[in-house]
C-alpha positions in Angstrom: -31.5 -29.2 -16.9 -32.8 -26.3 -14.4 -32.0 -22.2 -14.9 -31.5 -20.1 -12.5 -32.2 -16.7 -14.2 -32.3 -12.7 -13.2 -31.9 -13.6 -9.4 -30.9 -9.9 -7.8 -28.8 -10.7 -4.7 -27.2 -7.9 -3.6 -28.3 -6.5 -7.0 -26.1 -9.4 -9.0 -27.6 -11.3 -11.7 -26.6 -15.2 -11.4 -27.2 -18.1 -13.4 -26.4 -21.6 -12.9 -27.5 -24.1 -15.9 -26.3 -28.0 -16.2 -27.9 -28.8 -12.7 -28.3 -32.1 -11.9 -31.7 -31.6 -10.0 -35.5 -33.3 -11.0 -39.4 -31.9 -10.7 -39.7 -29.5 -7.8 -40.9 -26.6 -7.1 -38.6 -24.3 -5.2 -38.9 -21.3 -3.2 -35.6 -18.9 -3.9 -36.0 -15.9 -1.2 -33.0 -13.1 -2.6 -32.9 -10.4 -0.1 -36.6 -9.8 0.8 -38.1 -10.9 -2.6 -39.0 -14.4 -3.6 -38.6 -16.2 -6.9 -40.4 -19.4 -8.0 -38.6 -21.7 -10.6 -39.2 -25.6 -11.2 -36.1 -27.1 -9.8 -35.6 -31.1 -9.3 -34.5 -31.7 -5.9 -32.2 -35.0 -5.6 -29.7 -33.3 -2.8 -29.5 -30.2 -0.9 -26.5 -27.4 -2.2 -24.7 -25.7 0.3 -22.2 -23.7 -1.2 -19.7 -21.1 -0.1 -17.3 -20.1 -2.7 -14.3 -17.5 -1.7 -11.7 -16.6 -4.3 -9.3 -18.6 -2.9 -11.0 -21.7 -2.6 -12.2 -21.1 -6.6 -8.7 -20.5 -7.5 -7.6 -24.3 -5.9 -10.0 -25.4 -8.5 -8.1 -27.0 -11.6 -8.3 -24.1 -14.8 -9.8 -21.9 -12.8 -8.7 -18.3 -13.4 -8.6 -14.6 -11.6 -8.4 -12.4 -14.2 -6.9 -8.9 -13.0 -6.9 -5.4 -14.9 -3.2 -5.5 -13.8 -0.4 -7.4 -14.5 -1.2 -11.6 -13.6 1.2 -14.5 -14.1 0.1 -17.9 -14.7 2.9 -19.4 -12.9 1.5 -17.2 -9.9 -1.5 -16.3 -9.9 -1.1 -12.9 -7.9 -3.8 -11.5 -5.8 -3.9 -9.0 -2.9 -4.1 -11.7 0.4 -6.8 -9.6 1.5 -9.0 -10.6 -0.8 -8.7 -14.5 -0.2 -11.7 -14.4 1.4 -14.1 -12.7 -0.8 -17.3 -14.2 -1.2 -17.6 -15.1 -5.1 -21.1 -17.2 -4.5 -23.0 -18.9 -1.7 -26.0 -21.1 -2.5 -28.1 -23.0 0.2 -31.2 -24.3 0.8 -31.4 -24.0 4.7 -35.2 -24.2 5.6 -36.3 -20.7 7.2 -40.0 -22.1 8.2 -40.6 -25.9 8.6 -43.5 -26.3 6.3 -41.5 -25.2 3.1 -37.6 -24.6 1.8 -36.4 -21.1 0.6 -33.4 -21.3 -1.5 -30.9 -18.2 0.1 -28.2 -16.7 -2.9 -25.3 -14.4 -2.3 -22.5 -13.1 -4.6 -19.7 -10.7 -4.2 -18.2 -8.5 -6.2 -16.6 -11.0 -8.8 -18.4 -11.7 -12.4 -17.8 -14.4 -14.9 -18.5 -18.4 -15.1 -16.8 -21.5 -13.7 -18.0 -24.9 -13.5 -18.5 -26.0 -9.9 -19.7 -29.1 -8.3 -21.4 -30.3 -11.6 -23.0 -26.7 -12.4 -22.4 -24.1 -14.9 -22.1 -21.2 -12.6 -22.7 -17.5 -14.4 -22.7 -14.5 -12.4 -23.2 -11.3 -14.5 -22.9 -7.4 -13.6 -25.6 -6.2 -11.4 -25.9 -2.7 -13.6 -26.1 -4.3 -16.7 -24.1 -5.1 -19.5 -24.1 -1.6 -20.8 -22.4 -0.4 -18.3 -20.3 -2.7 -18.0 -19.2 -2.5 -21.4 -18.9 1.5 -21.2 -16.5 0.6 -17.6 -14.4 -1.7 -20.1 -14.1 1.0 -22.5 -13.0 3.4 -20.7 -10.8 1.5 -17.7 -8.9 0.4 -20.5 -8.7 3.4 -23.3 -10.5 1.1 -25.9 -13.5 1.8 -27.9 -14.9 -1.3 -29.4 -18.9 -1.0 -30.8 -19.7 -4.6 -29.8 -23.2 -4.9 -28.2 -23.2 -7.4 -25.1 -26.7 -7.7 -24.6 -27.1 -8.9 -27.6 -25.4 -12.1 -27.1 -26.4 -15.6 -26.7 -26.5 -16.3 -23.2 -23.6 -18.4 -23.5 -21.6 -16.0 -24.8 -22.5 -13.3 -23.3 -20.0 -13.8 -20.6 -17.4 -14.8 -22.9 -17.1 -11.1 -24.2 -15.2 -10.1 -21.0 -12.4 -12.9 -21.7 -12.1 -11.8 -25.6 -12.4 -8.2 -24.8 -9.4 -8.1 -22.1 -7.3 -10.3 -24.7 -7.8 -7.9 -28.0 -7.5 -5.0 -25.9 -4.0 -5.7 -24.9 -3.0 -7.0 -27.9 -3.5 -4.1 -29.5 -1.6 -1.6 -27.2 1.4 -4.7 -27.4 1.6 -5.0 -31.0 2.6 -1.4 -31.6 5.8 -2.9 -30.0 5.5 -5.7 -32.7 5.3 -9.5 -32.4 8.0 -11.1 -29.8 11.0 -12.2 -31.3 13.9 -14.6 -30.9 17.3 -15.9 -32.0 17.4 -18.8 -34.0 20.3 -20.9 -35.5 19.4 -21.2 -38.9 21.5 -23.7 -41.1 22.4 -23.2 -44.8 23.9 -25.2 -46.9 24.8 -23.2 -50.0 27.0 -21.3 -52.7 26.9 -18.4 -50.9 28.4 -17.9 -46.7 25.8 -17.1 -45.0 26.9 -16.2 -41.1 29.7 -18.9 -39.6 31.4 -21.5 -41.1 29.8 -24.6 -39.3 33.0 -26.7 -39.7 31.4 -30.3 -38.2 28.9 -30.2 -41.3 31.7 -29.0 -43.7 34.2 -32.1 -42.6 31.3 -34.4 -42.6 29.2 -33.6 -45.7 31.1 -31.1 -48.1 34.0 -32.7 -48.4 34.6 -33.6 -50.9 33.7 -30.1 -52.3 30.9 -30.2 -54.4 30.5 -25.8 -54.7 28.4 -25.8 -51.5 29.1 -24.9 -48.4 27.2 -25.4 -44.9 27.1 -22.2 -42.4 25.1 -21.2 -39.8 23.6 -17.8 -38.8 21.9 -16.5 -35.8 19.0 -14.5 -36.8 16.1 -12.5 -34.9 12.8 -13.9 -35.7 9.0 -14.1 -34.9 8.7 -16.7 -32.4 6.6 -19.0 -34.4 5.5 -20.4 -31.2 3.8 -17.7 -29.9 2.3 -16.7 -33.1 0.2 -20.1 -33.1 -1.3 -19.4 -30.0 -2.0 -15.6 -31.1 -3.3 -17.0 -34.2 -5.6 -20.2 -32.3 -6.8 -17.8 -29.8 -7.7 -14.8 -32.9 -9.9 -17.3 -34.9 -11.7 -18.5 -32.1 -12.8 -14.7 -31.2 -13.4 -14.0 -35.3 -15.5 -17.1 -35.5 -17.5 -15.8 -31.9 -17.2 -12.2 -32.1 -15.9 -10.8 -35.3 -16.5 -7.2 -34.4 -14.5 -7.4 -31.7 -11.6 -7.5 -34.3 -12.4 -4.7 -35.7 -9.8 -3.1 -34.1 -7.4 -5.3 -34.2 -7.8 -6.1 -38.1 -4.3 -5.5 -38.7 -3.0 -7.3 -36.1 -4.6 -10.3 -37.0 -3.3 -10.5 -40.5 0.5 -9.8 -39.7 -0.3 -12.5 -37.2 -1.5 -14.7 -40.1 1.2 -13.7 -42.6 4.2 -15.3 -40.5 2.2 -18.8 -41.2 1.7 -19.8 -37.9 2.0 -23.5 -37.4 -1.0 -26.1 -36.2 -1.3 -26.0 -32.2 0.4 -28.8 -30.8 0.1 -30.2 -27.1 3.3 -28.0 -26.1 2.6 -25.2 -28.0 1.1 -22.9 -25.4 3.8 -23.9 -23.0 6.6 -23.6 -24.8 5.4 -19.6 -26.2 4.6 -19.2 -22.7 8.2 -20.0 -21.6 9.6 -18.5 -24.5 12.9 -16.2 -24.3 11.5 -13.5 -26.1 9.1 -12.8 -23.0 12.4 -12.2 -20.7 12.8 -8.7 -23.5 11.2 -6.0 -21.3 9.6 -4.7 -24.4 7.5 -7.9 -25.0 6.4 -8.2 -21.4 2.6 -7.4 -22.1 2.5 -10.6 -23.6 2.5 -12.5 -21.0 -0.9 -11.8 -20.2 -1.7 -11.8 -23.7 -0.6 -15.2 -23.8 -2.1 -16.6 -21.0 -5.7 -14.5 -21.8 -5.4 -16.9 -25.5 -4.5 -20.0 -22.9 -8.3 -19.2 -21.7 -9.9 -19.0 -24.8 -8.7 -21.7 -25.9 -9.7 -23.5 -22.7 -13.1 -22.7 -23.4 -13.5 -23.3 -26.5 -12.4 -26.7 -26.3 -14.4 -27.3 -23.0 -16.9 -30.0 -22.3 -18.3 -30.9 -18.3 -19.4 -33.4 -19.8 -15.9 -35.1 -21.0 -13.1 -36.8 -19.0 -13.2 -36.2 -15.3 -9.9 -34.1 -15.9 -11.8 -32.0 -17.7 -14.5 -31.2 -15.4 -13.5 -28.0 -14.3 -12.8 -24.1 -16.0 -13.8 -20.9 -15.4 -12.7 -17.5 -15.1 -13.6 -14.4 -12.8 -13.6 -11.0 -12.6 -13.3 -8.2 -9.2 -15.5 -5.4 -11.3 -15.4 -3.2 -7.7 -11.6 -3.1 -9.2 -12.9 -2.5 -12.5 -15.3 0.4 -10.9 -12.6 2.0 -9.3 -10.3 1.9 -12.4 -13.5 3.0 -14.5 -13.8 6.1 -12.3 -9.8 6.8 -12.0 -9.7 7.0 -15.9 -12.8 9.2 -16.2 -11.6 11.9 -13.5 -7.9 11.6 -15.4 -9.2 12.6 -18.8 -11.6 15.1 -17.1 -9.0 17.1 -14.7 -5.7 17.1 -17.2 -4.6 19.9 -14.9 -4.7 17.9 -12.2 -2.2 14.9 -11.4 -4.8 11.4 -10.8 -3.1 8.9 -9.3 -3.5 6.0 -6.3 -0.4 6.4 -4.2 1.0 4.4 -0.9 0.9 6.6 2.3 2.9 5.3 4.8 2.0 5.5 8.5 4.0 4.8 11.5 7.0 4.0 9.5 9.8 3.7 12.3 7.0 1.4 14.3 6.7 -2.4 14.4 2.9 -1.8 13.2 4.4 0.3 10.0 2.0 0.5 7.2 0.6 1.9 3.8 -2.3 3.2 3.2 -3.4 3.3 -0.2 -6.7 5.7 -1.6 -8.2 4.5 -4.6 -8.0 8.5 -5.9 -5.8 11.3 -4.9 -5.9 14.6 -7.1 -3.6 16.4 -6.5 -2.7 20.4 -8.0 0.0 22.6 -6.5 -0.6 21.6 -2.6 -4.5 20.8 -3.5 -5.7 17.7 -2.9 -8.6 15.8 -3.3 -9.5 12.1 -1.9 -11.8 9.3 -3.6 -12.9 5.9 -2.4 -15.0 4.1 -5.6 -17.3 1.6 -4.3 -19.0 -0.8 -5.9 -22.2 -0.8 -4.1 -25.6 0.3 -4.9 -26.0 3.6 -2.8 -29.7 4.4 -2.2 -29.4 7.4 0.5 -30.8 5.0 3.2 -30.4 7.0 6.8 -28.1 5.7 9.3 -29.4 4.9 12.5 -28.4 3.2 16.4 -28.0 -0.1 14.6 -26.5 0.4 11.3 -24.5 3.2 8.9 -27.9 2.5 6.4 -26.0 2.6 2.9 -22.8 3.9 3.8 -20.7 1.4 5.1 -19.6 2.1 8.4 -15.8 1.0 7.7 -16.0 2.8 4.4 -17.0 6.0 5.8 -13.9 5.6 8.6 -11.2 4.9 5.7 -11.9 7.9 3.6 -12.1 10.4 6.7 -8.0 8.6 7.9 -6.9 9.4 4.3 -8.4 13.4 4.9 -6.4 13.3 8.3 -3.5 11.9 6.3 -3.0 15.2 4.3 -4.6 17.1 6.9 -1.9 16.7 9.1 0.7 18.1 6.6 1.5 21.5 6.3 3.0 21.0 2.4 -0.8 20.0 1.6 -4.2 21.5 1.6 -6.6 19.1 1.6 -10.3 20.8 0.1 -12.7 17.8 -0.2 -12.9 13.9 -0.2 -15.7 11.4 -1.3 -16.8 7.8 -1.9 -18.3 7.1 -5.4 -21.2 5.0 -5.7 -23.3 3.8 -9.1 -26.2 6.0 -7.2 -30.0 4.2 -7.2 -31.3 7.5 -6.8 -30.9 10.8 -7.9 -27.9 13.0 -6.7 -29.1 15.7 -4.3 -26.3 17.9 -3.0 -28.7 18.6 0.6 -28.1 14.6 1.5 -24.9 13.9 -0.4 -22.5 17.2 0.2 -21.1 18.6 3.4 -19.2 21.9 3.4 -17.8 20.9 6.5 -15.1 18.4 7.1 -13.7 18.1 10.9 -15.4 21.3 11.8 -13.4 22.9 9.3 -15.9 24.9 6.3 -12.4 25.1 3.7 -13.1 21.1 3.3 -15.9 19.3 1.9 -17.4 15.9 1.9 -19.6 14.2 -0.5 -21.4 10.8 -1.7 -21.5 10.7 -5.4 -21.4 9.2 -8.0 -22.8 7.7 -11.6 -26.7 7.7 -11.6 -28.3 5.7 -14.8 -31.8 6.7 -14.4 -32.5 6.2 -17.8 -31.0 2.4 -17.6 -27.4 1.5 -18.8 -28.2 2.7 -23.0 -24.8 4.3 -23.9 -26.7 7.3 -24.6 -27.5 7.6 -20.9 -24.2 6.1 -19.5 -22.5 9.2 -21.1 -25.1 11.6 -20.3 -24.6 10.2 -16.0 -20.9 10.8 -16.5 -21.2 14.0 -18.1 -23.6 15.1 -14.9 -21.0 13.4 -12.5 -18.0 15.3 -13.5 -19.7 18.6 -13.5 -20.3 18.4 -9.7 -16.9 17.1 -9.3 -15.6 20.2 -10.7 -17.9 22.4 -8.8 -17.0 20.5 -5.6 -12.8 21.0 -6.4 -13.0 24.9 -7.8 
């Protein structure tokens, strides 16, 4: 077995364990850096993993901080073709073979081409926890760092799925009508007259009825219930929240999971009740954990393959929406379409991560998930602001600017900074030769590493120059 561990590529962490290479030493060259591992070599890897390749992979899964169906799993088009891994072992010089790593913007583990792939967050797992808690308006104390490796990853999947349950079971547990047959002194519901010819006459002083009654789909409380022991039995402070949930869920006696049992709560009728919508993602979140629980690569070929990922640059931007929105009550956060050239056959909608809007103010956000180190632009290159970034957020200015019912007064894209914030590099006070707009780089800088302590001390510093820049 050979490990692939802390390999920075593009500032991402990756792991790939289960290999089925032999005694070798290998060169792995990451950017400009080189790391030396004992690898056995029997082939060469080539890989180039989009998301939409991954997602042709049987049990593979793209887990968004929307809305997702299983019968569909939905994703913007444009992002068919984000890189999720590329692994090759080109030779750059004759006498020796570097090994050349890439990842996107996508974190979790799948099982590909007989490896365990595990890509992890690139600003550590205590920020990404404090992004989780906050995107999603959940507070859970659980420490990922200090998980096994193998869990580790695993936290993401149960986190999403308590998460939501708990904001769907204030709604309670779906429900359903059921036909429930009686067959006693007293009528209970409808005479159900083909039992009452065929078994109560003659009349012994019972009588057989039916009744329709609303009830806990038992259904999907087995999967609830499958899926909430696996996380106690991994992660039993993750429950901590959702205690209560998990002992009404074991008071309506769920049954032992069957083969059918996830489909048939999946398909169930009480999911069509606009109240119990949520649950659909609840439900297919336990599908997962169940999934991996029971996983083996080593098993039946039809069981080769799982894994589940996870955009965090949508996870960033949602992570910085929330903060801002909780910051600025006064001010209305949302991410709204703008449409352009509407009456034209090249009609579209522009959409910012961020607009702030108060009275006819407005303020304009991009959130990028990209390390930002203040390198200079020069004749070749925008440095560390990407030159198509740095376009989009100046059309969405000219968007408002070009209304009179709004006053646009400043616009930004927000990094997690390498380096210190300093307003003489990061902030103009002059947008389009106008001095009444601004323009900044910003954004969350953990100096002090990714502690909570210093998480909410970087937020703290970060939304007291948003407010300077938008008095």
């Amino acid at each position: 077995m050979a490990t692939l561990r802390t390999v920075d590529n593009f500032d991402s962490k990756l792991e790939a364990v289960k290999s089925h290479y032999g005694a070798k030493e290998v060169n792995y060259l990451v950017k400009d850096s080189l790391y030396h591992f004992n690898f056995t070599s029997k082939t060469n890897i080539n890989l180039e993993l989009n998301l939409k390749d991954y997602l042709s992979l049987e049990n593979s899964y793209y887990l968004s901080f929307d809305n997702w169906s299983d019968d569909e799993q939905k994703y913007d088009k444009r992002q068919a073709d984000d890189l999720i891994l590329s692994i090759n072992n080109n030779p750059i010089k004759t006498d020796e073979k570097k090994w050349v790593v890439k990842s996107g913007n996508y974190i979790g583990q799948f099982n590909f081409d007989n490896h365990t792939i595990k890509i992890g967050s690139r600003f550590g797992n205590g920020f990404l926890k404090r992004m989780l808690n906050v995107a999603n308006s959940v507070f859970l104390s659980e420490d990922i760092s200090s998980k096994k490796n193998e869990e580790e990853y695993l936290f993401i999947l149960y986190y999403l799925f308590t998460q939501k349950l708990e904001k769907a079971f204030l709604l309670g547990i779906p429900k359903v009508y059921r036909t429930i047959l009686h067959h006693d002194v007293n009528i209970r519901g409808h005479v159900d007259v083909k039992r009452l010819i065929r078994e109560d006459i003659p009349f012994k002083g019972k009588i057989s009825t039916r009744q329709r009654v609303r009830m806990v789909d038992q259904d999907v409380v087995t999967v609830l219930d499958s899926a909430l022991k696996i996380v106690h039995k991994r992660m039993p402070n993750l429950l901590q929240n959702v205690h209560h949930v998990y002992t009404a869920i074991r008071q309506q006696n769920p049954e032992k999971l069957k083969a059918d049992t996830i489909y048939k709560a999946k398909n169930s009728k009480a999911l069509t009740n606009p109240i119990f919508l949520p649950y659909r993602d609840i439900l297919n979140l336990a599908e997962i954990i169940l999934k991996s629980d029971s996983f083996n690569p080593t098993a039946t070929s039809e069981n080769k393959s799982f894994g589940f990922v996870i955009n965090v640059a949508e996870l960033f931007e949602r992570y910085i929406f929330k903060l801002l929105q909780q910051k600025f009550s006064d001010w209305e956060v949302t991410s709204p379409e703008l449409p352009v050239y509407k009456d034209r056959f090249y009609a579209r909608k522009i959409i910012p991560d961020i607009v702030m809007t108060k009275g006819n103010s407005v303020v304009v956000f991009d959130a990028k998930y990209k390390r930002m180190n203040y390198a200079r632009s020069n004749s070749q290159n925008m440095g560390d602001l990407d030159r198509a970034d740095f376009f989009q957020i100046h059309s969405y200015m000219s968007y408002y600017q070009n209304r009179q019912s709004f006053n646009p007064i400043a616009c930004g894209l927000i990094y997690p900074l390498n380096k210190p914030y300093d307003s003489e590099k990061c902030l103009s006070n002059n947008l389009f030769g106008n001095d009444k707009m601004k323009f900044v780089v910003d954004g969350i800088y953990l100096d002090g590493g990714d502690s909570e302590e210093n998480v909410l001390s970087a937020e703290e510093k970060f939304l007291s120059r948003i407010e300077t820049l938008i008095d």
